[in-house]
N, C-alpha and C positions, 0 to 999 in steps of 0.2 A: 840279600833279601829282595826278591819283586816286587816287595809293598813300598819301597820305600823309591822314589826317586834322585833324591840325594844320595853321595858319596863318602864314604872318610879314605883319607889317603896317607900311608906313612912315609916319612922317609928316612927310617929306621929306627932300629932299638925298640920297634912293639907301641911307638906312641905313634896312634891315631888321629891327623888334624881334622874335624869337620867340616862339612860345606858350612857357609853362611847362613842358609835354610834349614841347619841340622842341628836337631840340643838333644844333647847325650846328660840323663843323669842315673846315677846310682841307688839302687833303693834295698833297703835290709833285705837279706834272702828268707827271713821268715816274718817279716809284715811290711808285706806287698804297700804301706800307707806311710811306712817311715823312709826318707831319703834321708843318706849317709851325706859325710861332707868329703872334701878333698884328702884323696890319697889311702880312703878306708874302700877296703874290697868288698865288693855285692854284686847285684844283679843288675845287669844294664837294660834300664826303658831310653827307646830312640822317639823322639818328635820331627815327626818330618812336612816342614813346612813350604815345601816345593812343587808342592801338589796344588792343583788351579783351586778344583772343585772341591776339594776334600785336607782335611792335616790326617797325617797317620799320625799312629798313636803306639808305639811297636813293646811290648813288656819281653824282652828276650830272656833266654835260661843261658845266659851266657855271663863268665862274670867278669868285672874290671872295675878299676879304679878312673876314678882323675886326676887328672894333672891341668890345672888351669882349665878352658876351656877342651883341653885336647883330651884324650883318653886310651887308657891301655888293654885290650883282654889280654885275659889268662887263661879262658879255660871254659869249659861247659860244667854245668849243675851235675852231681853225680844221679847217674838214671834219667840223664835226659834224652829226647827223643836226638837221632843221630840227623844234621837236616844240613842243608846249601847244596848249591849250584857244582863244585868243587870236592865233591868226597871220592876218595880212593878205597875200591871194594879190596880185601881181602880175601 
């Protein structure tokens, strides 16, 4: 994502460590106001606290769980828009 200046990095198995400037939480994929707890699958909002002037605030259509502070995707919302830096046209 270009909004975000922070990183998450894995190293392996699909679990994601964040920066220190980066909070990953989960929130119900049908109200956007309820955050789930550890280890239940939703939608991932990123806060990104890396930025001088500004926090981003990222509500993604992608989903994952957590694990501690670290975090897993698995996958995009059915019918979401196809998006990143990294896609392979067919």
């Amino acid at each position: 994502m270009t909004e975000l200046l922070s990183q998450a990095y894995s190293f392996g198995d699909g679990i994601f460590v964040p920066s220190s400037t980066m909070r990953i939480m989960i929130r119900d994929t049908h109200d956007p106001r309820y955050f789930l707890k550890h280890g239940q699958t939703g939608a991932i909002n990123v806060i990104d606290l890396a930025n001088i002037y500004s926090c981003s605030f990222i509500e993604t259509q992608d989903l994952g769980k957590l694990h501690g502070v670290n975090f897993e995707v698995l996958g995009r919302f059915d019918n979401a828009d196809v998006r990143g830096c990294n896609l392979m046209a067919n």
